[in-house]
N, C-alpha and C positions, 0 to 999 in steps of 0.2 A: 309547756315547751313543746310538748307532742304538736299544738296544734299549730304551732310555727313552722314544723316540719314539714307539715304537708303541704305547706308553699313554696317551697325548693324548687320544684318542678316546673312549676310559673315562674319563678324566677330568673330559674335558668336559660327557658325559654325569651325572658325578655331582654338577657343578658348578647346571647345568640342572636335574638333579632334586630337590635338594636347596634351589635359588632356587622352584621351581613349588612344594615342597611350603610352605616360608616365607610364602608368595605366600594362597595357598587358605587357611592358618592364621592369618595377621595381617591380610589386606586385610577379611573379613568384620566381625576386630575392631575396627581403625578406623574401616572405612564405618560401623556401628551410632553407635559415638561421635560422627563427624561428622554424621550425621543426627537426634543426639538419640533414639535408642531406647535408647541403654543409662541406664535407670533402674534400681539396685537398690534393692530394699525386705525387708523382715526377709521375707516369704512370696516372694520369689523367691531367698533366700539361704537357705531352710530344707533341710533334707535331706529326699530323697521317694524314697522306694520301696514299690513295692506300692501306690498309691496312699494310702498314708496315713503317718504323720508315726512316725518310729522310739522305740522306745519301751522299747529294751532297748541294751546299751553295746554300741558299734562296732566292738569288742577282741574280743567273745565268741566263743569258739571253735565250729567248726561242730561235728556229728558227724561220728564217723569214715565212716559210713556213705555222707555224700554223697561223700568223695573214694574212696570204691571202687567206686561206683555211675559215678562219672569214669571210674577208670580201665581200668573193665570196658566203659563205651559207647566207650573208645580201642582199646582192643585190636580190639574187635568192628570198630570201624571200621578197620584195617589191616585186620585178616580183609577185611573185604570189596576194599578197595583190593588185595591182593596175589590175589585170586579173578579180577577183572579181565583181566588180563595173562597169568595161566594161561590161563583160558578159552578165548585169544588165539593162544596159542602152545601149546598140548597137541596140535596136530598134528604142531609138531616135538620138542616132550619125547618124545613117547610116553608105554612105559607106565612108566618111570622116574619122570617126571616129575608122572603120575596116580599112585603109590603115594607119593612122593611130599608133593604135598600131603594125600590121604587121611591119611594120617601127621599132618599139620600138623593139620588138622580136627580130629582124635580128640585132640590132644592140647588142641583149645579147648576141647570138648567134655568133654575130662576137668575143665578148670578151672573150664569153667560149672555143670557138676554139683556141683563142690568148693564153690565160692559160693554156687550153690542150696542145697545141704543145712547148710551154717555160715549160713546168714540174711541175706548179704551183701543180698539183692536185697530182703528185707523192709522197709516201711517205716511207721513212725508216724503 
């Protein structure tokens, strides 16, 4: 039972975090209603994006293009996150740990060539 105890503290905590986020989400929503702001009318219930009114179905599939144009600015983005922390510590890798990432590089570099020459980055 002791070791029940000692998660109180996390508990409490998610108790509290969990009433604050409640808190910020529903208080905004009521105070509007109680103050008489919340009007809706067909032009504040309409769908908007891009500044003008949508005009093709909701469902439509994107191309393939934008989720590899994604997944290629994620990786790039870890590339740079794990760049970081070498940087950091390559005076105690050494040169293990500079051949290394060299390694790691050449191998993004082999994939961004692969996606530049297949047309991944090309766009309409």
């Amino acid at each position: 039972m002791d070791y029940l105890a000692e998660y109180l503290p996390i508990l409490i905590f998610l108790f509290i975090a969990v009433g604050l986020s409640a808190l910020f989400v529903f208080l905004p929503m009521g105070v509007s209603r109680l103050t008489g702001t919340h009007r809706p009318n067909t032009e504040k219930n309409s769908e908007y994006e891009c500044g003008f009114p949508a005009f093709e179905d909701p469902r439509s599939q994107f191309d393939v293009r934008f989720y590899l144009v994604a997944i290629l600015f994620i990786i790039f983005d870890l590339e740079a996150a794990f760049l970081f922390p070498w940087a950091v510590s390559l005076d105690m890798t050494g040169w293990a740990g500079w051949i290394t990432m060299m390694i790691f590089l050449a191998e993004l570099g082999v994939g961004l060539a692969y996606a530049w020459k297949k047309g991944a980055l090309e766009w309409e």
